[in-house]
N, C-alpha and C positions, 0 to 999 in steps of 0.2 A: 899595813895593819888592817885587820878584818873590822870591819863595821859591825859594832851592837845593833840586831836584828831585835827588835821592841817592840811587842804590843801598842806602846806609850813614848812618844817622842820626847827627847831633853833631849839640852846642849850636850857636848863632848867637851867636855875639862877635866883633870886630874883630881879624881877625887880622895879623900883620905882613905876610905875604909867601904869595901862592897863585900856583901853576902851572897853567897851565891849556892842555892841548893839543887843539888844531882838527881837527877832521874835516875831510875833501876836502869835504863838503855844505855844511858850515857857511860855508866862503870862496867856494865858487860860487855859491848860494844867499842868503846871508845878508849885513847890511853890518857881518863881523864887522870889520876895520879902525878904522872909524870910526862906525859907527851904536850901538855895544852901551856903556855905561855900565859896562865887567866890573868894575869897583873895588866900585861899591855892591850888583852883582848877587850878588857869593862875601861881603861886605862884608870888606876887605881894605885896608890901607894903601896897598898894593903889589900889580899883579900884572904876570906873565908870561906874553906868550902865546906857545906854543910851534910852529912848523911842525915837522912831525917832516919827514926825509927821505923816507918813504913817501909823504905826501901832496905831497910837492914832486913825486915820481916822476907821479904820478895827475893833478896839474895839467897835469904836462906833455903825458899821455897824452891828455887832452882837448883841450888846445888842438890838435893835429893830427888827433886822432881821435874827437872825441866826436860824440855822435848825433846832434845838430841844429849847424848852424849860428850859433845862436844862445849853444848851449853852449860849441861852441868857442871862439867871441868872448868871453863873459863869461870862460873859463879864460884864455884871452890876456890879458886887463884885469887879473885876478889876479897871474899870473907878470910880467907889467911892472911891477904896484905891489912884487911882494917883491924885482924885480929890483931898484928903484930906492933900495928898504930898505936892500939890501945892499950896495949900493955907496958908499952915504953910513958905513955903523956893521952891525954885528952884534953885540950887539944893538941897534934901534934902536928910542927914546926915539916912541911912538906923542904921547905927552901926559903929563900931569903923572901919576907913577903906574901909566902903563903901557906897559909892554916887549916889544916886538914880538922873537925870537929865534924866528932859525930855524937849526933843529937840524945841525951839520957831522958830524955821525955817525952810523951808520948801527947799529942794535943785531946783538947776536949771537946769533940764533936759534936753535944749537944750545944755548945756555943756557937756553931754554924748550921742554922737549919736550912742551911741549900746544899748542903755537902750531903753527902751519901755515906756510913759510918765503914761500910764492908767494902768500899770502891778503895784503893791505894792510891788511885791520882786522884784522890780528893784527901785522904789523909796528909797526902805531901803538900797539898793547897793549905790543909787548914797548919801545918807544921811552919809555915812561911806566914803567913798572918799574922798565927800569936807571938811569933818571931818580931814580926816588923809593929807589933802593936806593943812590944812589949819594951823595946831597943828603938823603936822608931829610926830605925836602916837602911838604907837601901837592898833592895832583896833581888835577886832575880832567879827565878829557877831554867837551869840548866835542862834541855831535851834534846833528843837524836832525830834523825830528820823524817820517823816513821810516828814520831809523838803526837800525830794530829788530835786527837779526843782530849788529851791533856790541855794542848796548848788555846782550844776554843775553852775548854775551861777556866786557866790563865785571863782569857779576855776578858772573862765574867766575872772573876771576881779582884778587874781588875792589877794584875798582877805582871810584874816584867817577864820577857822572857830570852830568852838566849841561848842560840843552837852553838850546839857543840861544834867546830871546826873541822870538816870534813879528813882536812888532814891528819888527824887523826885519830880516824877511824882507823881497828884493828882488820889487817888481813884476814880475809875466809881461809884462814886455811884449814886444811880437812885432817879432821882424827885420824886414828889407825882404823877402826870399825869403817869411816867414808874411805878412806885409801883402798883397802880392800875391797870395798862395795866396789870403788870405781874403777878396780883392776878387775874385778870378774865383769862389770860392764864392757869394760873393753875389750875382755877374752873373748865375750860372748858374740858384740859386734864383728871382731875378728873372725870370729866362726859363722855365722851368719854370710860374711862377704864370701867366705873361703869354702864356698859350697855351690852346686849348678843352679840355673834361675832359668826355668824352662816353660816353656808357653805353645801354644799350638796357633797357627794363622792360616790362612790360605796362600798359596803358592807366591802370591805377590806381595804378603805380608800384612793383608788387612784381615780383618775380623767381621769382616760384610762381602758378600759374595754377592753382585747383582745381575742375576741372569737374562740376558738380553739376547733375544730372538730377533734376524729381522726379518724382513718378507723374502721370501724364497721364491721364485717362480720353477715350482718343483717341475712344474710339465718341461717346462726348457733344458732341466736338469739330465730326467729323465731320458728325453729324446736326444742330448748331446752324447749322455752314457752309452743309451742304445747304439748313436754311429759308431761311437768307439767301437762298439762289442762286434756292429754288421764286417767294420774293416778288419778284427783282428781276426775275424772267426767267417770268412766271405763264405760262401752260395759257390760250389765246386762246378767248373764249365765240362761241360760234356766233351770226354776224350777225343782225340780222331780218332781211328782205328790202328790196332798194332800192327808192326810187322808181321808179317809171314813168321810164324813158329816159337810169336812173342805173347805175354799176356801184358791187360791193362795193370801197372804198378797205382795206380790212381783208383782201381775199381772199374768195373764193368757200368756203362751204362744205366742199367737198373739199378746198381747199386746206388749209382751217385745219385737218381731222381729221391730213390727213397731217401738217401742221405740228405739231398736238401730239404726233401719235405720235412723231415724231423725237425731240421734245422730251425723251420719257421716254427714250427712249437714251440723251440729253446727258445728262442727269440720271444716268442707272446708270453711263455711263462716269466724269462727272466726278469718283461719288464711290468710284469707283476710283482716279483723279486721286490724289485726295485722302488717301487713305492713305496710296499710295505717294509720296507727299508725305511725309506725316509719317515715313515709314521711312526714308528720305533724312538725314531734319532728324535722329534717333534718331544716326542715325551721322558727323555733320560734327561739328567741332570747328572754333569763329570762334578764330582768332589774330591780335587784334589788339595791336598791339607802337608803342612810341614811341622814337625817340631823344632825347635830352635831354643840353643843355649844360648843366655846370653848371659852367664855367671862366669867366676873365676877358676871353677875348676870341672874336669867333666864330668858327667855325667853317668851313671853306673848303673847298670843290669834295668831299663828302666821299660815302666808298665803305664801304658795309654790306654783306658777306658774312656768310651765313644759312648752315648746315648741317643739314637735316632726317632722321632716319634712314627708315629703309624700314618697310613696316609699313601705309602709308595711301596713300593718292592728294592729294597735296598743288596742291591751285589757285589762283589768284586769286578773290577772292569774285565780281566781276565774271563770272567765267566758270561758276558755280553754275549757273544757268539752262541749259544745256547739260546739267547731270547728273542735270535731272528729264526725266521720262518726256513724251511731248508733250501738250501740254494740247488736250482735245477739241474739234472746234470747234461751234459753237453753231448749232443749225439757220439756214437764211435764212426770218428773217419775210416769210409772206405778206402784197401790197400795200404799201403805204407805209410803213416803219419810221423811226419816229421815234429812235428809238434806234440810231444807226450803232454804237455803239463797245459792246463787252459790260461796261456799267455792275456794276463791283461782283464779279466774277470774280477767285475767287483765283488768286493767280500765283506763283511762287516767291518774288516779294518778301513775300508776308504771312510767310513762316516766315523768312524773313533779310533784313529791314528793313535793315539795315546794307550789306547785300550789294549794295545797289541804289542805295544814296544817290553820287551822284555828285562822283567827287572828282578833283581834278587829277591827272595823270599824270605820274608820280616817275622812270619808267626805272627797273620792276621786274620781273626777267628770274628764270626757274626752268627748272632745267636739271637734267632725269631722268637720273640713273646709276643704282648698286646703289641709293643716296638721293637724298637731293635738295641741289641748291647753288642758293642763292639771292642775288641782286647787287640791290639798291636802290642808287640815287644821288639825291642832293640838293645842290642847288648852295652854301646858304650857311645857317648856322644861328648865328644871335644868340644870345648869353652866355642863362644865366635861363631859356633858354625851351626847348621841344621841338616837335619836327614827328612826327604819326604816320604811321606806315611805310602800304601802299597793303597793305589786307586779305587777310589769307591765309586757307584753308580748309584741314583736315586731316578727309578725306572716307575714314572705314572701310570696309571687306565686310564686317564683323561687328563683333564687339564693338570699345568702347574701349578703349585701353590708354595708360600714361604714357608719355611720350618726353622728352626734352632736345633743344633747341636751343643749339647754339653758332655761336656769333660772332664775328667780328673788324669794327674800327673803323676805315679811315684816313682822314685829311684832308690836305689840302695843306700846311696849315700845325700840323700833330699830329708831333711827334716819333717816338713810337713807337707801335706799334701795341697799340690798345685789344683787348683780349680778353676776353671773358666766355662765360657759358650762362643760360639758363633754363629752367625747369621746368616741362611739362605734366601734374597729377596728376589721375590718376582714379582716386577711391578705389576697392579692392577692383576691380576692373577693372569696365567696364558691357556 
């Protein structure tokens, strides 16, 4: 048995006869008619359950006007159960013991000047007063567990009170207008999941790129390159003389002094080359960048726009070799060279391997304003997986410095448009 929750403390004994008046909550919400046991909940021989005419007013107000549709309904199923009360008996006999009455009088509010005449939970306060002043009753009024304002009113004017039994409260359950609502909710989530989910990062997956230089000890560099170049490309030894009726296949003499001397030219230009090489590589920044699905379905006809700011000379890695200096050319060996091709000659590819490696062609277009806009296209990209973007270069005049790239995403089959940025940090600047 549920314990009477009470403003006002008394014994528990079986009483003859309790009154008991319903909140507007309790009848729209609750299954107080038939669902609530009220005899053994007050423990009482007899009770009373009371509609005041305020809550008749409030039912009626819902059923035309209340906030959902749902509401309404349930207020309509309300007002045709008491209509149909009423028209058999007032009071009418709910079951053995308890008495459904609803109230034909309306109280008189200027009899209570703390009550408020246009408030309903004070019309139902003063509906229980003149009730228990009048029959001198026990009263209690009935509220739902959201009745807070009522029930500190109750306390004020001294009044019982007693929550409705959770158990039986009515299920939410949902109209046909929410059912529908909540099936295109779900269609829509369904649709939502059932689409690509694409994003751009750098090669390793971050969205911060920290470019980290260390100390080179470029003369060391330099001078190991150079032996490379002295041993593949040596200084030609002065022939012996040919046989009787033969010629030098190596070159004459002459030829070979002049051939070495040139030689040492290649040699001092290339390792000029070679620096300005290196002072090249000092000021590039590699950008290399991925797209990545990581939705449920793939990806379709899909278009990456790049925003670069100003600040550098932004290229295709492809097109690097254009922004070194031209590479010297190698004297012509006298007599017969076995060696056509200049074995072993650095080339811009040694300082950007990446730069060089050959890769399909994506339809990656860069187009100089005050900055840079950049368009890659790729035809279809499978759930799970990523395709990296076609190598960019951010080629300085001077030092390094940070930038952001932003970007936007669309596909054919993407709803809305993907938008992000990433970050290129160089600490402290270089």
């Amino acid at each position: 048995m549920q314990r009477v929750k009470s403003a006002i403390t008394y014994s528990i004994q079986v009483e003859e006869e309790a009154h008991l008046f319903l909140d507007t909550n309790v009848l729209l919400h609750y299954d107080a008619l038939d669902g609530v046991k009220w005899r053994t909940l007050v423990n009482a021989s007899r009770v009373v359950l009371h509609v005041a005419q305020s809550v008749m007013d409030e039912i009626s107000l819902k059923k035309d006007m209340g906030e959902t549709k749902k509401l309404r309904k349930r207020a309509d199923t309300i007002a045709k159960r008491l209509l149909r009360c009423l028209e058999k008996e007032n009071p009418f006999q709910l079951r053995e013991g308890e008495i459904l009455l609803l109230e034909p009088d309306s109280p008189r509010l200027e009899e209570f000047p703390d009550l408020y005449s246009a408030s309903k939970d004070d019309q139902l306060i003063a509906s229980v007063l003149t009730f228990q002043k009048t029959h001198q009753k026990k009263c209690y009024v009935v509220t739902g567990d959201s009745s807070l304002t009522l029930r500190v009113k109750l306390r004020r004017s001294e009044l019982q009170h007693l929550s409705a039994p959770d158990s039986s409260r009515l299920l939410e359950e949902a109209d046909a207008d929410e059912r529908q609502r909540n099936t295109l909710q779900k269609e829509l989530l369904e649709l939502k999941r059932a689409q690509p989910e694409l994003k751009l990062t750098f090669m390793d997956g971050e969205i911060v790129m920290r470019v980290e230089q260390g100390s080179v000890d470029e003369k060391a560099l330099i001078q190991a390159k150079m032996k490379n170049v002295r041993s593949k490309i040596p200084h030609l030894p002065k022939p012996a003389p040919p046989p009787f009726g033969s010629v030098h296949l190596t070159g004459s003499p002459a030829e070979i002094d002049a051939y070495n001397k040139a030689l040492d030219e290649f040699y001092r230009k290339y390792e000029v080359w070679l620096g300005e090489a290196l002072a090249i590589k000092r000021r590039a920044v590699d950008v290399n960048l991925k797209i990545i699905n990581s939705g449920t379905v793939p990806a379709e006809s899909i278009l990456v726009t790049l925003h670069f700011p100003d600040g550098f000379k932004l290229i295709e890695a492809e097109d690097l070799s254009d922004e070194f200096p031209k590479l010297p050319k190698r004297p012509k060996r006298p007599g017969f060279d076995p060696e056509l091709l200049q074995a072993g000659l650095q080339t811009p590819g040694t300082f950007f391997p990446s730069a060089f490696t050959s890769q399909p062609t994506k339809g990656i277009s860069i187009k100089k304003t005050n900055s840079y806009d950049v368009e890659w296209e790729h035809e279809k990209l499978r759930q799970d997986t990523f395709e990296p973007l076609d190598e960019l270069i951010a080629l300085f005049e001077s030092e390094l410095h940070s930038f952001e790239i932003t970007y936007e995403i669309r596909a054919d089959n993407l709803r809305a448009v993907t938008q992000g940025s990433l970050h290129v940090v160089v600490p402290n600047g270089m």
